[in-house]
N, C-alpha and C positions, 0 to 999 in steps of 0.2 A: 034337054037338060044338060048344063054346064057343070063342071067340075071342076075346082080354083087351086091352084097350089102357090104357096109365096115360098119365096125360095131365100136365104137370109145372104148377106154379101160374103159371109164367110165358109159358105155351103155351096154344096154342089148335091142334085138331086138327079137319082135313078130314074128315070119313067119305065112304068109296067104299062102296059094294056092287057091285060087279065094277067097271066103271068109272062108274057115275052116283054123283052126287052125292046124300049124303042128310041130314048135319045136321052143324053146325060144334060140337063137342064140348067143354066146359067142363075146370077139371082136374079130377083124379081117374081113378077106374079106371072103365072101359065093358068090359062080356060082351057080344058078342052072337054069335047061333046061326049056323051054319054057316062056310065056309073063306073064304067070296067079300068078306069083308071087309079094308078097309084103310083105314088110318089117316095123312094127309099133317100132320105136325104143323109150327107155326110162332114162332118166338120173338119175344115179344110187345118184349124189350128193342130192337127195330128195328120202329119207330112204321109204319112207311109197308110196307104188308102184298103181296110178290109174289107173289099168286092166283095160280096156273095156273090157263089159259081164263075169265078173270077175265070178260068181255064174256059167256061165253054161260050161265056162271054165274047173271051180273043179268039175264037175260031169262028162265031157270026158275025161281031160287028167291033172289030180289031182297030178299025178305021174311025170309028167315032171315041174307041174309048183314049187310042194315042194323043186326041185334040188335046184330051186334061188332063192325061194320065201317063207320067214316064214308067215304062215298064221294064224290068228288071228281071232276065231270067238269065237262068247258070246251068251247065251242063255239066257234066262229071269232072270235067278236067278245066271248065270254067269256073272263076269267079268274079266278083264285082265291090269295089269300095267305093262306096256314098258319101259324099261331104256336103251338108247345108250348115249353114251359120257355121259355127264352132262343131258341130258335131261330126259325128264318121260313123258309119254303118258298114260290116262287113257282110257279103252277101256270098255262103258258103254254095260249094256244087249242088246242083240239081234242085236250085231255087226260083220262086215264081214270087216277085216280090211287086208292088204298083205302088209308086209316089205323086202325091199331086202339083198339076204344073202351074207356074205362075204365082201363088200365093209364099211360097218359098221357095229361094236359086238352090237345086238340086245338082248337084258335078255327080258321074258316073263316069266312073272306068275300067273298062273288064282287061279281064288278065287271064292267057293261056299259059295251065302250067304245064303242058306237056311242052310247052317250051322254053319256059324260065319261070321259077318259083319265089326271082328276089323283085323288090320293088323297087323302084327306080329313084336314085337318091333325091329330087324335089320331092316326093312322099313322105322320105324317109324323114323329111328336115320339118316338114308339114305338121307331121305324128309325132315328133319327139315330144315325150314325157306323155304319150299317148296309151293305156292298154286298151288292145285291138283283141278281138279273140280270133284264134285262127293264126294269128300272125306274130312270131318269133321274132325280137328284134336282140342283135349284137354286135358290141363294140370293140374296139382295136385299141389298143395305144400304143403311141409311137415307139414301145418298146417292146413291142408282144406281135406275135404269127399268131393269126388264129386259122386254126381248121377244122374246116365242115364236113360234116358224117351226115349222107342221108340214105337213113335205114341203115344202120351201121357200118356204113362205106364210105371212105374217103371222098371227097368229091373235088375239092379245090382248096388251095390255102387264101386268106384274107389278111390283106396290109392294111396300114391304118386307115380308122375309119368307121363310119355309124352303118348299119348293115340291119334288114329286114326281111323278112322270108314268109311264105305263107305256109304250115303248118300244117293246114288241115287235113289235108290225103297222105302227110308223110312223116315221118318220124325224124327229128331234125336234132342233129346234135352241134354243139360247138366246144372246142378247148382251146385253150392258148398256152403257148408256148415262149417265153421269158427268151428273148433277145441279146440281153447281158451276159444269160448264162451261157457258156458255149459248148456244153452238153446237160443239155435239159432233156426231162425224158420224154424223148419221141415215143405216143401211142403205135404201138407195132410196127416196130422200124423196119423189120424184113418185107413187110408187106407193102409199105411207103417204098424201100428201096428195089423191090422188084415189079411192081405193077404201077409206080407212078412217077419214072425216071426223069418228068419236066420241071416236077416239083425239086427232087433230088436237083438237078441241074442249076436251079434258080436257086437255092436257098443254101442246100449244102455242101456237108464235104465229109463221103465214106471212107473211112478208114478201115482196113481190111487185113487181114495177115493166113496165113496159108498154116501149112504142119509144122514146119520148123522155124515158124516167123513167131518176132514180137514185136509191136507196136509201142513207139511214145509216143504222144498226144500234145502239144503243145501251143499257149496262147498268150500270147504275149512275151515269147521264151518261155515261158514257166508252165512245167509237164502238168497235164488238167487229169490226164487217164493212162494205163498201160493196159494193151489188150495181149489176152492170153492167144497163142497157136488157137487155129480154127475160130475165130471169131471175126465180127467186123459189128460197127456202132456207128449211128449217126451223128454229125456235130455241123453246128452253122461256120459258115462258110468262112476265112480268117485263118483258122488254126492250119496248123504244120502238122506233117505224120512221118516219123522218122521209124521207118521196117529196119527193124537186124534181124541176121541171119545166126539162128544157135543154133546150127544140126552139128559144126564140128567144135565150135568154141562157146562154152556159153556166158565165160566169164567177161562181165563187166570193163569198160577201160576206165584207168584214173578219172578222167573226166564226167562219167559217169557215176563211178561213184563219190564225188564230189556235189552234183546235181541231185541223185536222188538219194543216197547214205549222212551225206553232211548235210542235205538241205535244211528248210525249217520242218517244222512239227508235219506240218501240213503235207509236206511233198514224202514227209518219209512216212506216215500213214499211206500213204498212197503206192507205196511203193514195197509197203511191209508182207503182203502178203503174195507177193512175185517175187521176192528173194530171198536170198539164205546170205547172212551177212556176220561175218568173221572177224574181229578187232583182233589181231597179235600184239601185244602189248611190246615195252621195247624189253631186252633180257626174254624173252620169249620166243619158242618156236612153234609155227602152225601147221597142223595137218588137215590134207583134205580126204573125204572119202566121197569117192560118186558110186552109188547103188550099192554103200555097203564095200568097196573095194578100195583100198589107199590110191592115190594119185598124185600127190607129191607133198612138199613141205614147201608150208608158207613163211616168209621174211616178215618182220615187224610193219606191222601199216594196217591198214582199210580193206580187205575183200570182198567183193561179194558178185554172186552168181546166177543166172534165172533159175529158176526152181522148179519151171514146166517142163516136162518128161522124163527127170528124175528126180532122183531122192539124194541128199545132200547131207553129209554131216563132216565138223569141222571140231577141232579142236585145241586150246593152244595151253605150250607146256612151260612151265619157269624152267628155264635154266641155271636160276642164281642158287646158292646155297641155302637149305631149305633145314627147317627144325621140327624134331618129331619131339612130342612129349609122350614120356609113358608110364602114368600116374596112378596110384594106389594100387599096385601088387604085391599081395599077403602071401608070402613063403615062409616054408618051415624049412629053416636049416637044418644042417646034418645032424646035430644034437634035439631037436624036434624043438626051437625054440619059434614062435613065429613073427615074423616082421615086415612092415610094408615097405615097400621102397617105391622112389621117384627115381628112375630114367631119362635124359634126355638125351637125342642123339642132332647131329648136323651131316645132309648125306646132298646132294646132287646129281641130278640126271646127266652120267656120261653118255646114253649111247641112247635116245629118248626112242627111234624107231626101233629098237629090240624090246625098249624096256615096254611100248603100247604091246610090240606085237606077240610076248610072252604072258602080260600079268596082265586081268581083267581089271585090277586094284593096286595100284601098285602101291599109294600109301596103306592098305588093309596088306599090301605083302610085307610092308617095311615092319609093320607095326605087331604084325603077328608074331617075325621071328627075333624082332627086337625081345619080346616077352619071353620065346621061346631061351634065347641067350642070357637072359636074365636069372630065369628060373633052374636052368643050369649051371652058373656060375655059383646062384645061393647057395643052391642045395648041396652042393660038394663042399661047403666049408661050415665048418661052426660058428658060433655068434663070437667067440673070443675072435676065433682067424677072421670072420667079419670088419670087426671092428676096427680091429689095429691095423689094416692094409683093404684099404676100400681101391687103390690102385690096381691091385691084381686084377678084382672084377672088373674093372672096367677095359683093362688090356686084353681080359678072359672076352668079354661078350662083343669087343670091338673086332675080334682074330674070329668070332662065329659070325656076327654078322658081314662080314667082308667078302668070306668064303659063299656065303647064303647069295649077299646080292651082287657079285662080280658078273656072272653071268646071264644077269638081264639088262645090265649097264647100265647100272644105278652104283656109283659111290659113297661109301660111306667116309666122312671125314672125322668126325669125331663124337666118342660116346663115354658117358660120366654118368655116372650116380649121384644124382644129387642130394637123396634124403634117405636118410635110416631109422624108421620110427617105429619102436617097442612099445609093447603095449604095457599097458599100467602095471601091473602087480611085475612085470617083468623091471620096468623101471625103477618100481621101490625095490628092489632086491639087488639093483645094480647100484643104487643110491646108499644103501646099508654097506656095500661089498667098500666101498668109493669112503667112505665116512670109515669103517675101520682102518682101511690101511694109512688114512689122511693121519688119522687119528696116534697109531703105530708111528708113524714119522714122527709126528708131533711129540710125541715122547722122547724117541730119540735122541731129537733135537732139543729136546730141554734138560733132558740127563749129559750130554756134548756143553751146554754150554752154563748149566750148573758147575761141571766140572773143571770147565775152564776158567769160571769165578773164582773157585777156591785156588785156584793154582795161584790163578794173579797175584789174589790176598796173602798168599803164603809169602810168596815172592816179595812183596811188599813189607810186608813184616821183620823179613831179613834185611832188607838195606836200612829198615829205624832202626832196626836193633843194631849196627854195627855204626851207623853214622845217625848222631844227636840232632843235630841242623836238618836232615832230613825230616826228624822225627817232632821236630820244633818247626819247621814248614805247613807240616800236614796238620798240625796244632790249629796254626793260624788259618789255616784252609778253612778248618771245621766253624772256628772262630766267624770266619768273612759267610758263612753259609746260616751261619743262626740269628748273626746280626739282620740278611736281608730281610729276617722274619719280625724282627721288634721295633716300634715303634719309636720308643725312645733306651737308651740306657743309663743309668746313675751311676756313676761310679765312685767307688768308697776305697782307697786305698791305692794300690799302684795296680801298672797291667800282669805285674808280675802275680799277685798274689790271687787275681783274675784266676789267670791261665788256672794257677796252682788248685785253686779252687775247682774250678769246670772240671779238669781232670780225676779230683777227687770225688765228685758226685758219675760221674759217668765211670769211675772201678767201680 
């Protein structure tokens, strides 16, 4: 008894003899003798071949199934990437994979990561635009470091360029770092600069400064960073690092502060937070204090100073002549009348180191006993003596504050009253006083000059009455004064009888 198998061009068939395994079958037609046969056939249009008992297969008959079968195994620290037609298969550790031979070109390539986890750049160029699983792929550009962390450890930096890694056993990281910048932030610069001093050597350039050091940073001349005492910072290679020494001096030279006090916007944010920085204006004088202690007096200009390991405070004084105002003070004079007045004084700092190292305020010291001299001046005089000699006061309260601020070395030049102002009902009462005595004059004056009318007329009277021509002058006067009043006049008779007439109506 015969038993027939056809086998199709695109297959490949198993032979059983009961259930062992005896020869992988080609196509076409197979007889063979007796029932106990059978045939597991497989379609070759699906590349990647699922054996049953595929493992104990390859330890009986290893040798028949290789004839048609690429086989593909991976170890812990193996793997393997498949390429047919356009496709790519990645074959992760501790894999037992079989591909069929001949019916499609099968490429295999195994890869040891215990001794390199990158793939070799024809792969990499192969797979571009490729996802692989298992496999990390990262890029460079020609303006970017990139570095690799595996298992969160530095491992190597990466220049430009397309870059691929296998993944699967390991935790892979990448960053990049900006070329242009010339201090970009290095991930863990301490750790980069003490455990990976080839990398440090190849790419950059540490800047460092000790206890009494400070650092400037500079790229392309122009300061990028200032590093404080006890520090040090990474930067790409290029830049300048100029250490000064501030354990005995810490102040700045012209040049300096030129570069980072006058620079632009940019360099003096950068530089605002390292200095203590002082403008003396001109007509001014500058003090300096370190820890709270004077140390000398600054000239008109630009100072400034580093700021690390002490405390800095500056200050700067006008020396020109200076104006105090001292505005609305309500006193009652000696007769309990009450009135406000305005103050102002003009005083100048003679002697400015007595005058800081005495008065915590020295305009609240001017100012206080400016008020105080004031209200001593009022108070001792009535509103009459007020009124009539506002000079006194002012010689009164210029002789107390002169005495007050001589001895902190503040001059006083000149102090005036400028405003006298009563209050209402006090007002009308001095406006009633003011209107009768106007009023009294006014009288006077019109009884003076009443009296001096009639004199006149008296007087006048006497020379008509002694001389006619006079008294026939003044006639005609009266005559030329009445005319300018009438329009027209008729006249009837002569001028004489005129006259004689007018004078008869006016007895």
């Amino acid at each position: 008894m015969f038993k027939t198998f056809y086998i199709k061009p695109h297959e490949r068939g198993f032979l059983y003899n009961k259930s062992d395994f005896k020869a992988i079958l080609s196509p076409g037609t197979h007889r063979y003798l007796g029932w106990n046969w059978s045939v597991k056939t497989y379609d070759l249009n699906q590349p990647e071949a699922q054996i049953e008992q595929l493992e104990l297969l390859l330890q009986t008959d290893r040798d028949k199934l290789e004839q048609h079968l690429t086989i593909v195994e991976t170890a812990f620290d193996r793997v393997a990437l498949l390429q047919f037609k356009q496709n790519w298969i990645v074959i992760a550790p501790n894999q037992l994979r079989t591909f069929w031979k001949g019916f499609i070109t099968i490429e295999v390539r195994y890869f040891n990561l215990s001794e390199s986890i990158e793939l070799p750049p024809d792969l990499v160029e192969k797979t571009r635009g490729i996802a692989l699983s298992g496999i990390k792929k990262f890029q460079v550009s020609e303006s970017e470091i990139g570095l690799m962390y595996v298992q969160h450890n530095f491992v190597r930096p990466l220049g430009t360029g397309e870059y691929a890694f296998w993944s699967s056993s390991k935790d892979l990281q990448f960053k990049t770092l900006n070329r242009t910048i010339p201090n970009p932030a290095f991930p863990d610069e301490n750790v980069l600069i003490d455990l990976h001093p080839e990398f440090i050597t190849e790419y950059c350039t540490v800047a460092e400064t000790l206890a009494q050091q400070v650092a400037i940073v500079r790229d392309k001349q122009q300061p990028i960073a200032i590093l404080p005492p006890h520090s040090r910072k990474l930067f790409w290679q290029g830049v300048t690092v100029e250490t000064i020494d501030i354990s005995t001096n810490s102040q700045l030279s012209s040049q300096l502060v030129a570069e980072l006090v006058s620079g632009n916007d940019k360099i003096k944010k950068l530089a605002s937070d390292a200095l203590h920085v002082r403008e003396v204006p001109v007509q001014h004088l500058g003090f300096l204090y370190i820890d709270r202690v004077f140390q000398s007096q600054l000239e008109p200009g630009i100072h400034a100073w580093w700021t690390f390991n002490r405390s800095f405070g500056s200050l700067a004084m006008d020396m020109r002549l200076q104006n105090m105002e001292v505005s609305g003070q309500d006193i009652l004079t000696k007769d309990k009348v009450p009135v406000r007045l305005n103050l102002t004084a003009g005083y100048r700092i003679s002697d400015p180191l007595q005058a800081m190292n005495n008065l915590a305020d020295i305009n609240g010291f001017i100012y206080k006993e400016l008020q105080f001299g004031l209200r001593g001046a009022v108070g001792e005089r009535t509103l009459d003596g007020l009124l009539e000699d506002k000079g006194t006061i002012d010689r009164d309260i210029a002789e107390y504050i002169r005495a007050k601020t001589a001895e902190y070395g503040i001059s006083v030049e000149s102090v005036g009253v400028k405003d006298i102002i009563l209050p209402g009902e006090i007002k009308t009462i001095l406006s009633k006083v003011v209107e009768a005595e106007k009023s009294a004059q006014a009288n006077v004056v019109r009884r003076r000059e009443e009296t001096a009318a009639t004199r006149s007329m008296l007087n006048t009277a006497k020379v008509m009455e002694e001389n006619p021509v006079a008294l026939r002058l003044k006639e005609l006067e009266i005559l030329e004064r009445i005319a300018e009043k009438i329009d027209r006049i008729q006249v009837n008779g002569g001028l004489d009888n005129i006259l004689t007439d007018l004078i008869n109506i006016k007895k």
